[in-house]
C-alpha positions in Angstrom: -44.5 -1.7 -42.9 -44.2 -5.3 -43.7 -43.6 -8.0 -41.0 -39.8 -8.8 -42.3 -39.3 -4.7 -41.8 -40.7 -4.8 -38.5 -38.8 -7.8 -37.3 -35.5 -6.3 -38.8 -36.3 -2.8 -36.8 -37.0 -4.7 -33.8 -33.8 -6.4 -33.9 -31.8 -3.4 -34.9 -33.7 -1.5 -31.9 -32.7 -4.9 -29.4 -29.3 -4.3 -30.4 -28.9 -1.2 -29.7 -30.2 -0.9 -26.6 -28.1 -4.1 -25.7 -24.8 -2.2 -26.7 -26.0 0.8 -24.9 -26.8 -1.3 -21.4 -23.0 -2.5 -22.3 -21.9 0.4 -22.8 -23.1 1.5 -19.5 -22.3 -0.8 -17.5 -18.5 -0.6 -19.0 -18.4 3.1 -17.7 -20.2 2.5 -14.6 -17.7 0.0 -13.7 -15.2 2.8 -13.9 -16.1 4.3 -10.6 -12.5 5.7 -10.1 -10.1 7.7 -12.6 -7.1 5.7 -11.7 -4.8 7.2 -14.6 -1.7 9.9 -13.7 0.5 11.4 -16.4 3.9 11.3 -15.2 7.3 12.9 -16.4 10.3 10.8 -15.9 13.3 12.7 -15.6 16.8 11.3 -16.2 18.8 11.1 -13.1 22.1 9.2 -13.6 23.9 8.3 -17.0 22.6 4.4 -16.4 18.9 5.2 -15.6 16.6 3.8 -18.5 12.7 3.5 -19.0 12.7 -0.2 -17.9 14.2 0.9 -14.3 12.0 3.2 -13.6 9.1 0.9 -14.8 11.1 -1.5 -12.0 11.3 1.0 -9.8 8.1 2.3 -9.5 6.6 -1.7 -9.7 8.7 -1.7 -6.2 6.8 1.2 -4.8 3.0 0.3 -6.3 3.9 -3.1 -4.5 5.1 -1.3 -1.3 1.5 0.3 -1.5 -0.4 -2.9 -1.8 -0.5 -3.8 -5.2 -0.8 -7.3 -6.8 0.4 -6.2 -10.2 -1.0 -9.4 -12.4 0.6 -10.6 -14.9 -2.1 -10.1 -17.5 -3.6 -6.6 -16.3 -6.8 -6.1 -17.8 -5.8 -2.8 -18.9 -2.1 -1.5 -19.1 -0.5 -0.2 -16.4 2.8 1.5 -18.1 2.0 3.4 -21.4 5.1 5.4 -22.6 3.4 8.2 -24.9 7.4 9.6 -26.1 10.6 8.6 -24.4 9.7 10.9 -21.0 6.2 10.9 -20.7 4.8 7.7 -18.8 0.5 7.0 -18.3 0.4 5.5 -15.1 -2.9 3.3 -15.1 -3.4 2.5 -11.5 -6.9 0.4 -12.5 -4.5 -2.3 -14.0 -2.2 -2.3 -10.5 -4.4 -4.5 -8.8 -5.1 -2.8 -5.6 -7.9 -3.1 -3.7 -11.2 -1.3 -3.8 -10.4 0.2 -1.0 -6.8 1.4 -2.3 -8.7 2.4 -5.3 -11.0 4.8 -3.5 -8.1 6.3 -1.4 -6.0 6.3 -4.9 -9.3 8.5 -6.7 -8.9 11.0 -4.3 -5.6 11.2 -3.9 -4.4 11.3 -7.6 -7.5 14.4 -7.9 -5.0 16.1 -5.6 -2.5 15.5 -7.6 -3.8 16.9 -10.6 -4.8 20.0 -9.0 -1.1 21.0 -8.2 0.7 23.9 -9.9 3.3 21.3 -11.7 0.4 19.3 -13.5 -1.7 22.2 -13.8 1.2 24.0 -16.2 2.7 20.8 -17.1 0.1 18.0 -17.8 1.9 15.8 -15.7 3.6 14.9 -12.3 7.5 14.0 -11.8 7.9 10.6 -11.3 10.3 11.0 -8.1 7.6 13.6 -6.7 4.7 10.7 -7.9 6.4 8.4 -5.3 7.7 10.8 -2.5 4.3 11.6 -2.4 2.6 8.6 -2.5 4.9 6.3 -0.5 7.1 8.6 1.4 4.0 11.0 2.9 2.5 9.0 5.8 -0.5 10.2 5.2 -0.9 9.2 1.9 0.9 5.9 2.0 -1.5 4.8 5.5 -4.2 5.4 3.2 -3.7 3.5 0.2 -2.4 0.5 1.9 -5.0 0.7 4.3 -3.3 1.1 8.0 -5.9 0.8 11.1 -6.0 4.1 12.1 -6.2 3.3 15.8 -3.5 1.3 17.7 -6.1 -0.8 19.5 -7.9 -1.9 16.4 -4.6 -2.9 15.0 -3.7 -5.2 18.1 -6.9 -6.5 18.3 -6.8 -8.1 14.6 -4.2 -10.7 16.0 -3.9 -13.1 18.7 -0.8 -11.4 20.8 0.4 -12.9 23.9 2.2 -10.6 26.0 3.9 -13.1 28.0 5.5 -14.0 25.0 7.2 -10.4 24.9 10.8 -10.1 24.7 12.8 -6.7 24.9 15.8 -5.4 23.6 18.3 -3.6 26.3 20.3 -0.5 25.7 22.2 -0.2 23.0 20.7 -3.8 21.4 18.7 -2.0 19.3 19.6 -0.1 15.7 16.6 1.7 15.8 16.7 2.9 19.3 19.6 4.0 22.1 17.2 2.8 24.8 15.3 0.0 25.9 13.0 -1.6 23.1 10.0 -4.0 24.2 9.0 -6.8 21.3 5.6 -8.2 20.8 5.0 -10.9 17.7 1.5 -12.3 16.9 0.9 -16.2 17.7 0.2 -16.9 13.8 0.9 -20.1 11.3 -0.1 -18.1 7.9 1.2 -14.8 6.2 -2.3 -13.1 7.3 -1.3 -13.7 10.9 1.9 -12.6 11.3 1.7 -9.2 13.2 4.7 -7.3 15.3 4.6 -4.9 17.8 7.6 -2.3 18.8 7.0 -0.9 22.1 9.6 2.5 22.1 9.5 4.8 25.4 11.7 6.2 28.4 13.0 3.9 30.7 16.5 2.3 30.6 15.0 -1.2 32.5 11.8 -3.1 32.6 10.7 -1.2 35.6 11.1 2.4 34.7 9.9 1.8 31.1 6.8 3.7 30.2 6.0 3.8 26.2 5.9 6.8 24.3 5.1 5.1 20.7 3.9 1.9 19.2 6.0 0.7 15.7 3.7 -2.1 14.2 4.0 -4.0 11.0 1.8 -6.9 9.6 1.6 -8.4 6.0 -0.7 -7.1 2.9 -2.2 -9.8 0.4 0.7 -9.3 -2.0 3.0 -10.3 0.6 4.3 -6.7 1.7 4.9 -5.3 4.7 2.8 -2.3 5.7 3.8 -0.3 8.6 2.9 2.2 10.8 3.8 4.2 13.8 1.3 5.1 16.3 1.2 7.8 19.5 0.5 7.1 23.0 -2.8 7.9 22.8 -3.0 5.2 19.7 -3.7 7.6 17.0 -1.4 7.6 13.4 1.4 9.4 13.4 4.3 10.5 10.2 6.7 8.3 11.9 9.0 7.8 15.3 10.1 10.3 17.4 13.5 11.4 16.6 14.3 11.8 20.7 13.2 8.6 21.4 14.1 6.4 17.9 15.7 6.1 14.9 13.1 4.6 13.1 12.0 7.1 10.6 8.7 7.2 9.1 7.0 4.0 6.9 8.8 4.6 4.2 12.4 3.9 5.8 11.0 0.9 7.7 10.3 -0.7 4.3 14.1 0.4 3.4 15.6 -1.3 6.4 13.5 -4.1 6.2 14.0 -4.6 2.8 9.8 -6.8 2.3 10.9 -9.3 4.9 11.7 -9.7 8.9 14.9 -8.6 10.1 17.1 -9.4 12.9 18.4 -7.0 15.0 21.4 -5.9 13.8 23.2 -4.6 16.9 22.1 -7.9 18.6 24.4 -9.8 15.8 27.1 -7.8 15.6 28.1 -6.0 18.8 26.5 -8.3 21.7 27.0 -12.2 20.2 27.7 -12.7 24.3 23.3 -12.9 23.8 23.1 -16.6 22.7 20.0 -17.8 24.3 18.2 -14.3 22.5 20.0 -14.7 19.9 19.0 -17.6 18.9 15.4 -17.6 20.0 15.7 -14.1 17.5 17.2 -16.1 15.0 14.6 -19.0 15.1 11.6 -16.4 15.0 13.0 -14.6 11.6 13.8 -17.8 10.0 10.1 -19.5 10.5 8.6 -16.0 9.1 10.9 -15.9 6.3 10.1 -19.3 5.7 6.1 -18.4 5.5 6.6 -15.5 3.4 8.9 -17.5 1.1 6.1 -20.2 0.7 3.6 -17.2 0.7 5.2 -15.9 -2.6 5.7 -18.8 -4.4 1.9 -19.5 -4.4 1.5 -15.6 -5.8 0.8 -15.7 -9.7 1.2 -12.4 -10.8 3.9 -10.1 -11.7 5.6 -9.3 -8.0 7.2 -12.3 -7.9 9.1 -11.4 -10.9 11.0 -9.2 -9.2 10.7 -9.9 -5.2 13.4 -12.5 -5.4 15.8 -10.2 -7.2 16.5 -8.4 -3.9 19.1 -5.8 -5.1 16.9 -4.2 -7.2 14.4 -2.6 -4.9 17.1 0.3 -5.2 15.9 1.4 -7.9 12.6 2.5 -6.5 15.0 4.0 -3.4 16.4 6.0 -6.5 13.0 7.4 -7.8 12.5 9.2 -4.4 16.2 9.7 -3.6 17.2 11.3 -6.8 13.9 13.7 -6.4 14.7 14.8 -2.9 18.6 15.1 -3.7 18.7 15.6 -7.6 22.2 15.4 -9.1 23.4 17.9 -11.5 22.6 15.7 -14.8 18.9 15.3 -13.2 18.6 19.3 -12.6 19.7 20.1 -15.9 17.6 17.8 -17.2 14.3 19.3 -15.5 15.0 22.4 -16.3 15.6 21.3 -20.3 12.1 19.4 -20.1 10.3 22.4 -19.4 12.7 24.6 -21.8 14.4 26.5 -19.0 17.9 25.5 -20.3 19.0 28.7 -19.9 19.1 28.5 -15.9 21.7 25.4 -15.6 24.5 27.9 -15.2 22.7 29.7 -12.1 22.9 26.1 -10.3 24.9 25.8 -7.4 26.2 22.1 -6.0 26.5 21.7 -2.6 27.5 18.3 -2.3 30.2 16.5 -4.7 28.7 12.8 -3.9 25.5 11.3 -2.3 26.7 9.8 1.1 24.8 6.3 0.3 24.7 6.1 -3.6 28.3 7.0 -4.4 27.7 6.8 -8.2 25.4 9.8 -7.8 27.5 13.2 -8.6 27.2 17.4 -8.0 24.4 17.6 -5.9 22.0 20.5 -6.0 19.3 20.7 -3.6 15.9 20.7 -4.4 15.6 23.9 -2.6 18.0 25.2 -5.0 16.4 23.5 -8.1 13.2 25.2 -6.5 14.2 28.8 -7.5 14.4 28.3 -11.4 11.3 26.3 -11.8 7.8 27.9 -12.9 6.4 25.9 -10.0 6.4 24.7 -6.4 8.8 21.5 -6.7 9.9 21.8 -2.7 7.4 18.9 -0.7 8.6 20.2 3.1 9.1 16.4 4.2 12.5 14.3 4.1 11.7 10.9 1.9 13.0 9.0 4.9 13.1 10.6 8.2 10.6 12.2 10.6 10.4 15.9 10.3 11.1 18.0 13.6 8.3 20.2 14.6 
């Protein structure tokens, strides 16, 4: 073999190697299989592809995502005009998130829908990944202990203040208030203290409603037990507070004043206002906070009416309306069953536009599958 040969071999083998090492490294970068086929089902005569891409940018941001501008890889791939690839790798979440997601989207894929099917509803995607506890404490990344929560920020708790009887929207009884002493998004921290007890004296605490802020500018909450430990949500006997998922409804990515405070006790000036003056400086922060994002969530965060749309996703799941049942059934060519479906309600009590609802228990009984999840989207389930 002459010289030129050998060099020209050489290279060929240097190149090949190269592209193998690349190759490699590409895949082992790939630790996680982040990618879900999902099903979207029309729900409502409005309902298009681009609100339930808005929808569902609502929820992956609810979970902890940065969503950048210019993903690396695509996060929404429409494959027809119902089937949706849901690339989680291009969502920006965290490594952490990522590792929770891996395991959680496995379970996914080993349920009797996507087992027959291929894919997962898009309404059961979310109830399941935002409105299960479980699941939503681990993909945003919730302390699992009460303590270790408290102990991230600098609380004072002589700068507690309480809510009295009937102040409260989330609570008939007395409601003690705890905020972190902090100057910047990663700071802010609050603590809801719910119990028995109708004064200061008598109150003993029964559960512990925290939230503080993710790196996208979120809120991430989470209710914990008396002994400290992670639990679906608040105790129905002792709050109205719901689980996570209905916090983030109510709160709507901000901090809220108390509602009952403003409207039914304005005789409360002096709290009132220090109320008012705590909200307004956090709002403030958060404001600033998102302007200095630059990725896609601030496309949308401003727009504040239409987080509904990823309310819808879950809502229309849990409480499907006659044109989504019909629909389901069509998509998996079991047509034939419409005319065995029963309505039980004529109009959804807080989305009026929503008509002839069946039940997803209902629904349940003509489908090839399990559809039913045995949790409400908002509340805490009684035992």
């Amino acid at each position: 073999m002459s010289a030129k040969v050998s060099i020209i071999a050489c290279l060929l083998s240097c190149v090949f190697i190269l592209s193998h090492c690349a190759t490699a490294k590409k895949h082992a970068s790939k630790e996680y299989d982040l990618i879900i086929n999902l099903r979207w089902v029309k729900s409502y005569k409005q309902e298009t592809r681009d609100k339930v891409e808005i929808g569902l940018k609502w929820v992956l941001s609810y979970l902890g995502a940065m969503l950048p501008k210019d993903p690396q890889e695509q996060v929404f791939v429409w494959n027809d005009n119902n089937d949706l690839e849901l690339n989680l790798s291009g969502a920006g979440f965290t490594v952490s998130s990522q590792r929770s997601l891996n395991r959680i989207l496995k379970e996914y894929k080993l349920t009797e829908e996507y087992q027959l099917l291929g894919s997962m509803d898009v309404g059961r995607f979310v109830m399941l990944s935002f409105n299960f506890s479980d699941n939503y404490y681990a993909i945003t990344g919730v302390e699992k202990k009460y303590n270790k929560f408290k102990q991230k920020y600098k609380f004072n708790p002589q700068d507690q203040t309480h809510l009295l009887p009937g102040q409260s929207g989330v609570t008939n009884g007395l409601r003690k208030l705890y905020f972190s002493n902090g100057k910047s998004v990663n700071e802010l921290a609050h603590i809801a203290e719910e119990g028995h007890g109708d004064n200061l004296e008598e109150f003993y605490p029964k559960e512990f409603e925290v939230f503080d802020f993710m790196s996208n500018g979120q809120p991430r909450f989470a209710v914990y037990n008396s002994q400290g430990n992670l639990k679906q949500g608040g105790d129905p006997f002792i709050s109205f507070a719901g689980k996570p998922s209905k916090c983030m409804w109510c709160h709507e990515s901000g901090v809220q004043l108390p509602f009952r405070l403003i409207n039914e006790y304005p005789e409360n000036p002096e709290l009132l206002a220090d109320f008012k003056n705590l909200v307004s400086n956090q709002n403030r922060l958060l404001f600033n906070y998102y302007e200095g994002l630059t990725t896609e969530v601030d496309t949308f965060r401003f727009d504040k009416r239409s987080h509904y749309l990823a309310e819808l996703l879950y809502i229309t799941y849990q409480d499907p309306p006659k044109l989504r049942a019909v629909n389901e059934l069509k998509l998996i060519g079991q047509i034939g069953k419409r005319k065995d479906l029963k309505v039980v309600d004529s109009v959804h009590h807080e989305f009026k536009f929503l008509k002839n609802l069946v039940s997803r228990n209902e629904l349940d009984k003509h489908l090839p599958y399990k559809s039913v999840l045995g949790f409400d989207a908002r509340e805490t389930k009684l035992n």
